[in-house]
C-alpha positions as CSV (number, residue, x, y, z in Angstrom):
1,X,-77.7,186.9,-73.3
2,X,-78.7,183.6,-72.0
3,X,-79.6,182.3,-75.9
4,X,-75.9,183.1,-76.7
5,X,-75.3,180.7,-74.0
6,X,-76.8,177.7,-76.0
7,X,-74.6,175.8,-78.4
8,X,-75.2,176.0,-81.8
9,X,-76.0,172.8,-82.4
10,X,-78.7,172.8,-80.1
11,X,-80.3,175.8,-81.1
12,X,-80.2,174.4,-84.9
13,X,-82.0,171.3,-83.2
14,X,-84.8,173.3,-80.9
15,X,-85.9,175.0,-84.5
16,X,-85.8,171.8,-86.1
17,X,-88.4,170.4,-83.4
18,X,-91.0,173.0,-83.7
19,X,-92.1,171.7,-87.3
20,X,-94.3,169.2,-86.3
21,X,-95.5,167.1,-89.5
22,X,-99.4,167.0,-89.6
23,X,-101.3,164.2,-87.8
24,X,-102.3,161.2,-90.3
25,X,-106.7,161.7,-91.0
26,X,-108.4,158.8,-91.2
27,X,-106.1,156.7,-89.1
28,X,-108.0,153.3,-88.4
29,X,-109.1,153.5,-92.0
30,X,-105.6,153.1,-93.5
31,X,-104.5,151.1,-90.7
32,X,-107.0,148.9,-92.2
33,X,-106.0,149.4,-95.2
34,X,-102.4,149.1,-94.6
35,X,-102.5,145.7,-93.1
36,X,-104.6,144.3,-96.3
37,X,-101.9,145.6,-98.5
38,X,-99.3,143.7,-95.7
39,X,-101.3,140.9,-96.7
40,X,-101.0,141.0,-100.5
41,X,-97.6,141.6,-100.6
42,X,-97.0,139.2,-98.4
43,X,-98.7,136.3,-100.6
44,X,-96.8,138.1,-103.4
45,X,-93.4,137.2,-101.9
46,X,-94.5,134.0,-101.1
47,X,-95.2,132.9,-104.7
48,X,-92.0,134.6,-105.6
49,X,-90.2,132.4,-103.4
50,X,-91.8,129.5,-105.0
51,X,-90.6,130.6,-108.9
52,X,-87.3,131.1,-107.6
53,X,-86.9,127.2,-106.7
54,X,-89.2,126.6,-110.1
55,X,-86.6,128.7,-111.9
56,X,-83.9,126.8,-110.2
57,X,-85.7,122.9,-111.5
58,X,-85.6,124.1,-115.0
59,X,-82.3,125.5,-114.8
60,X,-81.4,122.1,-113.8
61,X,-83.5,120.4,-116.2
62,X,-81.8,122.5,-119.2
63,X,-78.2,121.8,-117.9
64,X,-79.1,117.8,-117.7
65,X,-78.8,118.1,-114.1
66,X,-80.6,116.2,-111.6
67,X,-83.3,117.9,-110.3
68,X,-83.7,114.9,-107.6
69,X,-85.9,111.7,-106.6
70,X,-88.8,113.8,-105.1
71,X,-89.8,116.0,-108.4
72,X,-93.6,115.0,-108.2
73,X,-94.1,115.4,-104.6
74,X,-92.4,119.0,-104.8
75,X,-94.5,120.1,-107.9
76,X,-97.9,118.6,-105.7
77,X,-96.5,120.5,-103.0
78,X,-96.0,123.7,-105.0
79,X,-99.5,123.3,-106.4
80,X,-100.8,123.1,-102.3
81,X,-99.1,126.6,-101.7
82,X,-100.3,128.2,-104.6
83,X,-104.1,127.4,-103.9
84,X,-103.6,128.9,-100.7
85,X,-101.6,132.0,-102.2
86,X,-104.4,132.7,-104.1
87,X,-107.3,132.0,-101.6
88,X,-105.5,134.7,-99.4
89,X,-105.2,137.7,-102.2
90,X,-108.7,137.1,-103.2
91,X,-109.9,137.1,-99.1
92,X,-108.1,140.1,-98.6
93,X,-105.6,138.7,-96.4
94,X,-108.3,136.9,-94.5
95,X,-106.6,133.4,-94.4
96,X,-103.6,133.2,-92.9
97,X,-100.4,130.4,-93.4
98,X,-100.0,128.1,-91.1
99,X,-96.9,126.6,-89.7
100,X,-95.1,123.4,-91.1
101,X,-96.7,120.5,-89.2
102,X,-94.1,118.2,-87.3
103,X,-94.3,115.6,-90.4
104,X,-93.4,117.8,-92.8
105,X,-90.4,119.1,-90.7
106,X,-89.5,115.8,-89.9
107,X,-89.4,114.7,-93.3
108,X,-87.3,117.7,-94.7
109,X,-84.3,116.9,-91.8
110,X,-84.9,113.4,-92.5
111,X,-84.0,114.1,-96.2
112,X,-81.5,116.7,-95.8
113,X,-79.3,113.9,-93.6
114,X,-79.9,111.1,-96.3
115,X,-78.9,113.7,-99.3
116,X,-76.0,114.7,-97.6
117,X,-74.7,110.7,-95.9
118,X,-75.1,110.1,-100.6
119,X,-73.2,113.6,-101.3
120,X,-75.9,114.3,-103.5
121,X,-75.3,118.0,-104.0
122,X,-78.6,118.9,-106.3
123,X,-80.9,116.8,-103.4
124,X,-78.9,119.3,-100.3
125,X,-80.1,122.1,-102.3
126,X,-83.5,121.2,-102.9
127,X,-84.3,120.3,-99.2
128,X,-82.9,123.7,-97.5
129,X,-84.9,126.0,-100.8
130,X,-88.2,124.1,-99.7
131,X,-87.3,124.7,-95.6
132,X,-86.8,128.3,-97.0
133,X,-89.9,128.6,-98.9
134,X,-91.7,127.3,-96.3
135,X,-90.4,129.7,-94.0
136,X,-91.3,132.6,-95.9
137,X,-95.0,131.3,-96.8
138,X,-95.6,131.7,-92.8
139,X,-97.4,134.8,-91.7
140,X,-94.9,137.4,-90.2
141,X,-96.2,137.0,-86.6
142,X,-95.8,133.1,-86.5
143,X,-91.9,133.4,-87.7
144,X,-90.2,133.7,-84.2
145,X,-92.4,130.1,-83.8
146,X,-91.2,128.4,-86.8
147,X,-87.4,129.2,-85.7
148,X,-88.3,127.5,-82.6
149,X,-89.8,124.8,-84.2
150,X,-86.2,124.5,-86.3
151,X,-84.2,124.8,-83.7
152,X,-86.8,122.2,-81.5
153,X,-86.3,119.6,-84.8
154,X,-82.4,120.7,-84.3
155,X,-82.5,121.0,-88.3
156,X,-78.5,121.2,-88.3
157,X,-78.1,118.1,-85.6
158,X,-75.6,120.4,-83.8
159,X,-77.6,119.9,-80.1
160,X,-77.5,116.0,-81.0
161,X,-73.8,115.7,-82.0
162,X,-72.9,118.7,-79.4
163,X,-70.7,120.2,-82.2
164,X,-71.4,121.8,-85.8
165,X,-70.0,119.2,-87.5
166,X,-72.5,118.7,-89.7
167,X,-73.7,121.9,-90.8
168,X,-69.4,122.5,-91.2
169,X,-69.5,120.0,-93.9
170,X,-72.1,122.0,-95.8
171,X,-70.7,125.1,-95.9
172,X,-66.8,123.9,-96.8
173,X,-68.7,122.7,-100.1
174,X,-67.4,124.1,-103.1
175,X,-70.6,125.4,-104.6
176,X,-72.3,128.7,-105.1
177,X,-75.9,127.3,-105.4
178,X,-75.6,125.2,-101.8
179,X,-73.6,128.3,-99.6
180,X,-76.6,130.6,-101.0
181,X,-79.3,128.1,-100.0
182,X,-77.3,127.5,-96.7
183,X,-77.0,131.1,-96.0
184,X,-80.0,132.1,-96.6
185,X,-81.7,129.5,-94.1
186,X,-79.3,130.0,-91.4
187,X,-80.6,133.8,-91.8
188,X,-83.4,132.8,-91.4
189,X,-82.9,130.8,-87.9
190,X,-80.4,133.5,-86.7
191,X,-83.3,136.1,-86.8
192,X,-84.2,135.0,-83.1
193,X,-82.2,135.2,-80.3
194,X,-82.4,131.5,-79.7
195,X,-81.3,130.8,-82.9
196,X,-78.0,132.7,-82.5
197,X,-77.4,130.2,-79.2
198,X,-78.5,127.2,-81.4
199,X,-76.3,127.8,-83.8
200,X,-73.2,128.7,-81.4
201,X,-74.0,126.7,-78.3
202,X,-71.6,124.1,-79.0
203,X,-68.4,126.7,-81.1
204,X,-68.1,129.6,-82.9
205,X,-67.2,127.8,-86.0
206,X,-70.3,128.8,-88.0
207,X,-70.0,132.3,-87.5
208,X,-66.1,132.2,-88.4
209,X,-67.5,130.5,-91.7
210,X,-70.2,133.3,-92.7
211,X,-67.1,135.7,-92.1
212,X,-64.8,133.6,-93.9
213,X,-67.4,132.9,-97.0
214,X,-68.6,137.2,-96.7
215,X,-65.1,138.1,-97.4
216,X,-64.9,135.7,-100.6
217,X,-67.9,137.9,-102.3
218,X,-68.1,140.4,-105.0
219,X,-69.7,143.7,-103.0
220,X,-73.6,143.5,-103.7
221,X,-74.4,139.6,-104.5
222,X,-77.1,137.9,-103.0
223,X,-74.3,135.7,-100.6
224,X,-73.2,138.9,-99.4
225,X,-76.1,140.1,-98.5
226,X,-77.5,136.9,-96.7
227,X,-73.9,136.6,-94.5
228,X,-74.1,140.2,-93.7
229,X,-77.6,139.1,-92.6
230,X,-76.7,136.7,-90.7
231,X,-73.9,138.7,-88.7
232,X,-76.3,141.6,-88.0
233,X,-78.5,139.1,-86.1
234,X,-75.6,137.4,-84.3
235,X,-74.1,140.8,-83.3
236,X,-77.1,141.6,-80.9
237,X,-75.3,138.9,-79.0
238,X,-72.4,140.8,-77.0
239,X,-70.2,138.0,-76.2
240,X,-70.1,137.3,-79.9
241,X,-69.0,140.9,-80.6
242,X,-65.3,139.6,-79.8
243,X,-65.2,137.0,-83.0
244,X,-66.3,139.7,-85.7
245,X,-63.4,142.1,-83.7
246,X,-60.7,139.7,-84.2
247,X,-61.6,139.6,-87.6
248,X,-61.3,143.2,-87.9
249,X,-64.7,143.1,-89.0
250,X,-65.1,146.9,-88.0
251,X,-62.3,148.1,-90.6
252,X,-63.9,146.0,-93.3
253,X,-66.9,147.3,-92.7
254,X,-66.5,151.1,-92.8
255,X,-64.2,150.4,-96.2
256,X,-67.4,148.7,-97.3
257,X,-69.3,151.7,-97.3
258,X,-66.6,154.0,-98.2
259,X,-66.3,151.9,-101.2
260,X,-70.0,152.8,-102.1
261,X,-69.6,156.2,-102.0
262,X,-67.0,155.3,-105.6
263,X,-69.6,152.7,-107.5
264,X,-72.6,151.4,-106.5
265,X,-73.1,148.8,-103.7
266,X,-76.7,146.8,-103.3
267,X,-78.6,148.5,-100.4
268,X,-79.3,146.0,-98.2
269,X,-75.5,145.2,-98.1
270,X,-75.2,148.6,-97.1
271,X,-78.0,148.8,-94.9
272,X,-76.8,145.6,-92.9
273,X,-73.3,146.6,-92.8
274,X,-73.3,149.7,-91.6
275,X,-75.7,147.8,-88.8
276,X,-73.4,145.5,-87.8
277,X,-70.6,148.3,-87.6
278,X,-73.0,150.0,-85.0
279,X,-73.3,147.6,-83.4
280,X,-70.3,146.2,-82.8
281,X,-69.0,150.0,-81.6
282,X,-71.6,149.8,-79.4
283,X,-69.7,147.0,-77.2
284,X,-67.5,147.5,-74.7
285,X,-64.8,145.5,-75.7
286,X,-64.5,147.3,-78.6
287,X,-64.5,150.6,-77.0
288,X,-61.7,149.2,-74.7
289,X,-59.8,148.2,-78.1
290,X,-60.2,151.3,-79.5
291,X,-59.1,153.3,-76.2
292,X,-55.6,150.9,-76.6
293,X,-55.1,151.7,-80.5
294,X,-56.0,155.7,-80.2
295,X,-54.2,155.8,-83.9
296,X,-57.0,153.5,-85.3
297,X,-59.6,155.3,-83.3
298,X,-58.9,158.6,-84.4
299,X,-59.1,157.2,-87.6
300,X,-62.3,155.9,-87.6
301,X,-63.9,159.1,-86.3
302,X,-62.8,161.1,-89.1
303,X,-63.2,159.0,-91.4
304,X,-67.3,158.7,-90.2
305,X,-67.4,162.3,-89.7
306,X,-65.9,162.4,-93.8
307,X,-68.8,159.9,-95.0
308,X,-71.9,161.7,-93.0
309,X,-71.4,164.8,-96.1
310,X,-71.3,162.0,-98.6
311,X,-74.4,161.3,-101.0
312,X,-75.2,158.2,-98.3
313,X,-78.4,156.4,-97.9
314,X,-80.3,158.3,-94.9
315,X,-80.3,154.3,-93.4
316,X,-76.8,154.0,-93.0
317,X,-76.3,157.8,-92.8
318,X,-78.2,157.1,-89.5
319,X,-76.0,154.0,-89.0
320,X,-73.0,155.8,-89.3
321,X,-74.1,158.6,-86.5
322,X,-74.9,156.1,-84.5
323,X,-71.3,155.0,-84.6
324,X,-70.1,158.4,-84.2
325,X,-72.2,158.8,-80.6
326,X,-70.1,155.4,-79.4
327,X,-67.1,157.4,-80.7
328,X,-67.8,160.8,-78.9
329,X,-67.6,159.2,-75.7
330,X,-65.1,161.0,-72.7
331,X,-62.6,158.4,-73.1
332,X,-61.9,159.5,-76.9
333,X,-62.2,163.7,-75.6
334,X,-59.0,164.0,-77.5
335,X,-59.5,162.9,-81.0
336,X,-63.3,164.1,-80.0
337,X,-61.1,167.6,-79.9
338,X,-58.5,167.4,-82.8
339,X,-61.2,166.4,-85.2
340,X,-63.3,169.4,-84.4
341,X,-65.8,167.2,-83.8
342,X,-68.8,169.3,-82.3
343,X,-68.2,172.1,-85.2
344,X,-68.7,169.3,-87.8
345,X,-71.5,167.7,-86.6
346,X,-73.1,171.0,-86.1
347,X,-72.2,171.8,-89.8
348,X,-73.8,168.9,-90.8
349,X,-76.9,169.3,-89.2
350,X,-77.2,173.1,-90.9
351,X,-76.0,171.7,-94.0
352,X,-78.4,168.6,-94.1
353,X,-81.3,170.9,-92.7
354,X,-80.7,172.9,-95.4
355,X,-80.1,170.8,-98.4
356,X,-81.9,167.7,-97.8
357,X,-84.8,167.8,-100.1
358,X,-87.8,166.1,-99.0
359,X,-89.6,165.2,-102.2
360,X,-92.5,163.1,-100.1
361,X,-94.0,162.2,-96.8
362,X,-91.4,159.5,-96.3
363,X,-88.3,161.8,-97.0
364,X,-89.5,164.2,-94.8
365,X,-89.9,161.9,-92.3
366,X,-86.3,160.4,-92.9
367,X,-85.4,164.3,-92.6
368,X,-87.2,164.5,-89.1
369,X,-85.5,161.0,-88.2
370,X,-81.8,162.0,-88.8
371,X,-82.1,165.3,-87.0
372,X,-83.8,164.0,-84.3
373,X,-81.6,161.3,-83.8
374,X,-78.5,164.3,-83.9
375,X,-80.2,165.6,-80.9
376,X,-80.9,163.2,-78.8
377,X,-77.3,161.7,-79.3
378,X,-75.0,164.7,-79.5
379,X,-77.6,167.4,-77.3
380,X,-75.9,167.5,-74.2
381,X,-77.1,165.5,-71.2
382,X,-79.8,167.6,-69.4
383,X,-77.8,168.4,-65.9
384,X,-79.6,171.1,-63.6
385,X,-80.3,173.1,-67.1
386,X,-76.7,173.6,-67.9
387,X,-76.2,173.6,-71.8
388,X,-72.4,174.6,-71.5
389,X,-70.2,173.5,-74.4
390,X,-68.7,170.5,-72.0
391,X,-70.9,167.9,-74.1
392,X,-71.5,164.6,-72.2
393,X,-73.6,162.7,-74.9
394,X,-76.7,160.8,-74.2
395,X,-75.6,156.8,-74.0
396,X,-77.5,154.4,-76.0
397,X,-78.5,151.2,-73.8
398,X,-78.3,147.7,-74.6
399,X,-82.2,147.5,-76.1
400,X,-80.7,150.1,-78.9
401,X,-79.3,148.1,-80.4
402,X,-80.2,147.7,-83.9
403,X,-82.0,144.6,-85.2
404,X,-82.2,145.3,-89.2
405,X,-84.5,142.0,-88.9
406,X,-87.7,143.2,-87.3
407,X,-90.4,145.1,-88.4
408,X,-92.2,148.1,-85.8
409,X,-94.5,145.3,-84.4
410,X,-91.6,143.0,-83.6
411,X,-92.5,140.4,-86.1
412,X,-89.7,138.9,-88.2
413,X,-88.4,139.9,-91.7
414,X,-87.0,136.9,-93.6
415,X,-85.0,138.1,-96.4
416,X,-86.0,137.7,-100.5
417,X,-84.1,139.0,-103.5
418,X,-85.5,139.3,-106.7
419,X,-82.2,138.7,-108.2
420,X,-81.2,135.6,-106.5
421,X,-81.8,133.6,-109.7
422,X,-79.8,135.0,-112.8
C-alpha cells in the first residue's frame, strides 16, 4: 500500500538508480593516458589555428589583397610556434605553452590602434587572428591568466577612454572577415568573469552589438556560433540577464531550436543556445516577466514539454529540462496544471528510459545523465518523507548555472571551427 503511495515518476526514477554502471579498471593508468592525449590534441588545434590565418594570407594573396606591412615577421613568428608544436607532440605533452610576454602584447594593441587610426581593414584583421592564435596556443590551465593579461593591457582601450568607443567602431564595420575575427576574440575575453565586467564596465553597447550582429546570421555559421558564445558567458552575469530580455532573446531562442528539429542547425549553435535560454530562465527577472505575461509563459512550457519528445541532442535535451524546472515553479501551478505537466514529464522519462539506445559508454552515460537530472529536478522535495503528488521541485542555485565554456577541471575552452575558412 505505501508503494502505491509513490508517484510514478519517482518510482520510474528509483529503478533507474539501481543500475549502477561498472567502476573504470585501471584508473590512474588512463588518467595518464588521457591527459597525454589532452596534450596532442591540444597542439593539434593549435597548429590548426595557425593554417586558418595561413589559409586566410593566401586567400589574400590570390585576390590581390594586401596581406599587410608585417608578412615576414608573421611567417618567423609562425615558424616559432610550429617548432614548439612539434617539440610538445613528440614529448608527450611534456612542454607546455607559455603565455604572451608583455612585449609581444604590447606590440599587438600597439598595432591594432595604428591599423585602425589608417582604416586599414586587412592589417585590423591580421592583428586580432594573431591575438587569437595566440590565445589558443596557451595551455588550458593558463587561459583564465591570459584574459587577465588582455584585459590588464585593456586590448579594447575601453578602461582608458571609459567608454567602448573604440571597440564600437570595429564592430559597425561592414565586413564579414573583421566581425568574425572580432567575435571570436571577444569570446575569448568574455570566457572569464572579469572579462564580462571589462567589456561592460563602462555600457552595454557591446553586448547590444553581439545581439544585434547574432540576429543578422544564417542559423549554423561560424559568427553565429561565436556571438552565441559570447552571450552564454555574459549571461552568467545576472544584471545582464535584463539586456538579452528586452531583446526577447528567450523567444528567439526557443524558435532557434524548434527550427532545428525541421533542417539541420550546427551543434554548438544549439548547444550554446539552448544554454543561454537556461540560463536566462533561471533569473528572477525573468521569472517575474513571465508571471506578468501568463499567455507567453504557458506558451513556453508547452512548447519545451513538445521539444523534449523531439529527436534533440541529449545536450540541449538537458538544456531544455533545465528550463522546464525554472518553469515548474509554484508561481506557474496553473499552466504547471493545464499542461499536464507531471504526466508528461513522467511519460517522458518511461519513454526515454525505454527508447534511448545506448550504443557506447558515453550514451549510456548521457542516458544516466538525463534521468538523473529528471530526478533531482522534478523528484519532489524530501519533506519529513512525504512523496505526495503536491510536487515542490528542487531549486537550482546560482553556481548552476551553466557555463558551456569550461571544462570538468575549470580550465577554459576557447572555441575553433574547422570550417571557419571556406
Amino acid at each position: 500500500m505505501q508503494d502505491e503511495k509513490v508517484p510514478r515518476l519517482y518510482k520510474l526514477f528509483d529503478n533507474s538508480n539501481n543500475k549502477n554502471l561498472k567502476p573504470t579498471k585501471n584508473d590512474k593508468e588512463f588518467k595518464e593516458l588521457n591527459k597525454k592525449h589532452q596534450a596532442v590534441l591540444q597542439s593539434a588545434r593549435q597548429i590548426f589555428s595557425i593554417a586558418i590565418n595561413c589559409l586566410q594570407q593566401l586567400h589574400n594573396i590570390k585576390d590581390g589583397n594586401s596581406v599587410g606591412e608585417n608578412l615576414g615577421e608573421t611567417i618567423e613568428n609562425y615558424k616559432t610556434q610550429l617548432g614548439k608544436y612539434h617539440k610538445i607532440l613528440l614529448s608527450d605533452g611534456a612542454e607546455r605553452s607559455e603565455l604572451l610576454s608583455e612585449t609581444v602584447m604590447i606590440e599587438h594593441k600597439t598595432k591594432l590602434i595604428k591599423a585602425k587610426e589608417e582604416n586599414n581593414l586587412e592589417n585590423i584583421i591580421e592583428v586580432l587572428l594573431s591575438l587569437r592564435v595566440n590565445a589558443l596556443q596557451i595551455s588550458p590551465e593558463l587561459r583564465k591568466n591570459l584574459v587577465y593579461e588582455l584585459i590588464r593591457n585593456d586590448i579594447f582601450l575601453i578602461t582608458k577612454k571609459k567608454n567602448s568607443k573604440f571597440l564600437m567602431d570595429l564592430l559597425a564595420i561592414n565586413s564579414n572577415a573583421l566581425k568574425h575575427a572580432l567575435c571570436a576574440l571577444i569570446s575569448v575575453i568574455a570566457a572569464t568573469y572579469k572579462g564580462v565586467e571589462y567589456l561592460t564596465e563602462a555600457d552595454l553597447s557591446v553586448m547590444q552589438r553581439i545581439i544585434d550582429i547574432l540576429k543578422e546570421q544564417e542559423d549554423g555559421s561560424v559568427t553565429q556560433r561565436f556571438c552565441l558564445a559570447i552571450l552564454q558567458k555574459m549571461s552568467i552575469k545576472e544584471d545582464l540577464i535584463e539586456v538579452l530580455l528586452k531583446n526577447k532573446m528567450h523567444e528567439w531562442l526557443l524558435k532557434l531550436i524548434e527550427r532545428s528539429v525541421g533542417h539541420e542547425i550546427h551543434q554548438f549553435s544549439l548547444d550554446f543556445g539552448s544554454a543561454v535560454l537556461a540560463n536566462i530562465l533561471h533569473a528572477n527577472s525573468t521569472l517575474e516577466m513571465l508571471d506578468k505575461h501568463p499567455t507567453l509563459a504557458k506558451s513556453m512550457l508547452e512548447r519545451m514539454l513538445s521539444l523534449i519528445r523531439q529527436n534533440i541532442q541529449t545536450s540541449v535535451l538537458m538544456h531544455i529540462l533545465i528550463c522546464l524546472s525554472y518553469l515548474s515553479k509554484e508561481r506557474f501551478s496553473q499552466h504547471v496544471e493545464e499542461c499536464q505537466f507531471v504526466d508528461k514529464i513522467s511519460d517522458f522519462v518511461e519513454y526515454f528510459s525505454k527508447n534511448h539506445v545506448a550504443e557506447n559508454e558515453n550514451d549510456e552515460i548521457d542516458k544516466r545523465t538525463v534521468l538523473d537530472l529528471c530526478a533531482h529536478m522534478f523528484h519532489p522535495k524530501d519533506v519529513g518523507g512525504d512523496t505526495s503528488q503536491t510536487m515542490e521541485y528542487n531549486d537550482m542555485k546560482f553556481e548552476d548555472k551553466i557555463k558551456e565554456f569550461e571544462n570538468e577541471q575549470g580550465d577554459l575552452i576557447f572555441e575553433c571551427f574547422p570550417d571557419e575558412v571556406s
